[in-house]
C-alpha positions in Angstrom: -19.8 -51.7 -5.3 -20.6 -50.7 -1.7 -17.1 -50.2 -0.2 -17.3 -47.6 -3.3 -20.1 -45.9 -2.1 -19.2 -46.1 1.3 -15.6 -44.4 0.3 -17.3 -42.0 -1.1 -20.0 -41.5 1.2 -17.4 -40.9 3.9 -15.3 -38.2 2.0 -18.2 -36.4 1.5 -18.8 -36.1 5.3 -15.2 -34.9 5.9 -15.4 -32.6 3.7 -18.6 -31.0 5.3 -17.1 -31.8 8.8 -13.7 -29.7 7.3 -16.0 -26.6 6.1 -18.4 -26.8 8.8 -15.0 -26.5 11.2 -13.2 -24.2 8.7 -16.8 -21.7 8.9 -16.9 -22.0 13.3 -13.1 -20.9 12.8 -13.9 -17.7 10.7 -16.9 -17.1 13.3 -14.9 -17.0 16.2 -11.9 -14.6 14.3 -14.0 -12.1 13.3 -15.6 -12.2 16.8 -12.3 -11.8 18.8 -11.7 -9.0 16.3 -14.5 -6.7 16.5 -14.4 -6.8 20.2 -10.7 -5.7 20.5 -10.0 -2.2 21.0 -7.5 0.0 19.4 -5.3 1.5 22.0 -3.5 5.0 20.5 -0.2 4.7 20.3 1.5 8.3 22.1 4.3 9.9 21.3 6.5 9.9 24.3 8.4 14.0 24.6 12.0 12.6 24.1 11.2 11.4 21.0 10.4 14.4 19.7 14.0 15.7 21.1 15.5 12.8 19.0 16.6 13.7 15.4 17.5 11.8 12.9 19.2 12.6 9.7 15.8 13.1 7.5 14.4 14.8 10.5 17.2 17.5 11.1 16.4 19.9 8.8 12.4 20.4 10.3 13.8 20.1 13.7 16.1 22.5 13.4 14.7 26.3 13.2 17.6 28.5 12.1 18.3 25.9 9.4 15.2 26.5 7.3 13.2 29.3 9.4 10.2 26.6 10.7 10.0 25.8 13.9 10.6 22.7 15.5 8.4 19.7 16.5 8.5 20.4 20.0 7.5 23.9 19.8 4.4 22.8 17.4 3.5 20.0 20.0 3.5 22.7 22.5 1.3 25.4 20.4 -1.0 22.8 20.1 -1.0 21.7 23.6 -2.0 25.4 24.5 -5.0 25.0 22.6 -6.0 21.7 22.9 -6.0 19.0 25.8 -5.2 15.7 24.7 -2.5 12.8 23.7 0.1 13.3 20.7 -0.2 10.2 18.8 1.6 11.3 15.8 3.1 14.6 14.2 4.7 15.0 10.5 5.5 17.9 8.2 3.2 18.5 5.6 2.9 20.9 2.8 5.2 23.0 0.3 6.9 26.4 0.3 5.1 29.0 2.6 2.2 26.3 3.6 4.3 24.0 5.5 2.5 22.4 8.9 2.6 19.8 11.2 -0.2 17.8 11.0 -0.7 16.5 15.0 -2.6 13.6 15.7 -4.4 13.9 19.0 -6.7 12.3 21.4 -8.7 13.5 24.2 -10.5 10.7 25.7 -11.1 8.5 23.0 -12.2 10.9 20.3 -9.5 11.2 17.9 -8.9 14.9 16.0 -6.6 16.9 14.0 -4.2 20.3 14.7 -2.3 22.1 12.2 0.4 24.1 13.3 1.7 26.8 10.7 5.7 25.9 10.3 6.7 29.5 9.9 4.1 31.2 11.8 3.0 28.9 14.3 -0.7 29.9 13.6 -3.1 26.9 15.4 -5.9 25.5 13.5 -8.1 22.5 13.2 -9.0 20.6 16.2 -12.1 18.8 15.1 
């Protein structure tokens, strides 16, 4: 009857030794996570001169009448200071725009280039 209770006794304090280990290891995640720091990922100029199949069509102005990537990059550049992080075509018919992803030290905001006319807006 007491090597029983003893058994028993001792897989009870495993089991609080496994969840008070299992809770420290959760702890120390979520503390390693909320202390790193997102870096932005930019979008380097020659990738923007790449084109790929899907892309050819938006890259290519007399094919459709929009302008290209690189021109929308650089109206937005004109008007704004900052880091492309990401650029894609949005929209249907006559309000197609690129939606550019920028940062300007550390504060993260939105351009919308006009595809046909190359009007600027956003920014905030």
């Amino acid at each position: 009857m007491m090597r029983c209770s003893s058994v028993w006794n001792m897989r009870l304090i495993l089991k609080k030794i496994g969840l008070v280990i299992s809770a420290a290891l959760f702890l120390f995640s979520m503390s390693v996570y909320s202390h790193a720091q997102i870096a932005p990922v930019q979008v380097e100029q020659n990738q923007l001169d790449r084109v790929a199949p899907s892309q050819e069509l938006r890259n290519n102005p007399q094919a459709n009448g929009i302008i290209s990537e690189r021109q929308a990059v650089n109206l937005a550049r004109q008007r704004f200071a900052g880091n492309i992080l990401r650029i894609s075509l949005v929209g249907e018919g006559d309000d197609r725009r690129y939606q550019i992803r920028m940062e300007n030290q550390g504060k993260v905001f939105t351009v919308f280039v006009h595809a046909t006319t190359g009007r600027v807006s956003g920014g905030n």
